[in-house]
C-alpha angles and dihedrals in degrees: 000000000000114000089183096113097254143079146239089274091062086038086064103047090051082051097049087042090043087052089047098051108034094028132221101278103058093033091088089054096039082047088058107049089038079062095039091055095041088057093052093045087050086048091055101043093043086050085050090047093054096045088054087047092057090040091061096048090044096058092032099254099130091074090057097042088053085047081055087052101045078050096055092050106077097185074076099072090045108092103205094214092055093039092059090042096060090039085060093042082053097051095036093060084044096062090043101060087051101065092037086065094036092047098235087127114040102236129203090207100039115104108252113237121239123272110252115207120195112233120199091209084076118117083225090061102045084055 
């Protein structure tokens, strides 16, 4: 709700200090016309807001500044349907290169593994 940079703890210290000074007899009063100005100073920005607005439709620069905006928003430049595509071309090289170390898929490139040969003078083979 209060975007001030402190909290209710702070809140309450300028509220102690606000009784003790004022005095609680004229805070009611102080409280009122603090509201009474905020809501003038929103009036007015929110007035100042709405001609700038206007300004901006009225010379065409709405158009650029949701252009800005397009701009700002990065998930815009990325096009879904080229985006799952190269995901599949990644997996499936992926999974390509998988099978071609694992030797799934015989492969022209892929290092060939030694020949093993069984020898019967192995201590595994007289058992």
């Amino acid at each position: 709700m209060f975007d001030f940079g402190f909290g209710y703890s702070e809140m309450f210290v300028v509220a102690v200090v606000a009784i003790i000074v004022i005095g609680p007899k004229d805070l009611p009063k102080v409280l009122r016309a603090l509201g009474k100005t905020v809501a003038k100073m929103r009036g007015m920005a929110r007035e100042f807001q709405g001609h700038l607005d206007q300004a901006m439709k009225e010379t065409g620069f709405d158009e650029v500044k949701k252009e800005f905006d397009n701009i700002k928003n990065p998930a815009n430049f990325i096009d879904p349907t080229m985006a799952k595509k190269a995901a599949e071309d990644t997996n499936k090289k992926q999974v390509d290169d998988f099978k071609k170390l694992f030797g799934d898929v015989p492969a022209t490139d892929a290092p060939k593994p030694a020949a093993t040969t069984a020898s019967t003078d192995t201590p595994a083979a007289a058992s």
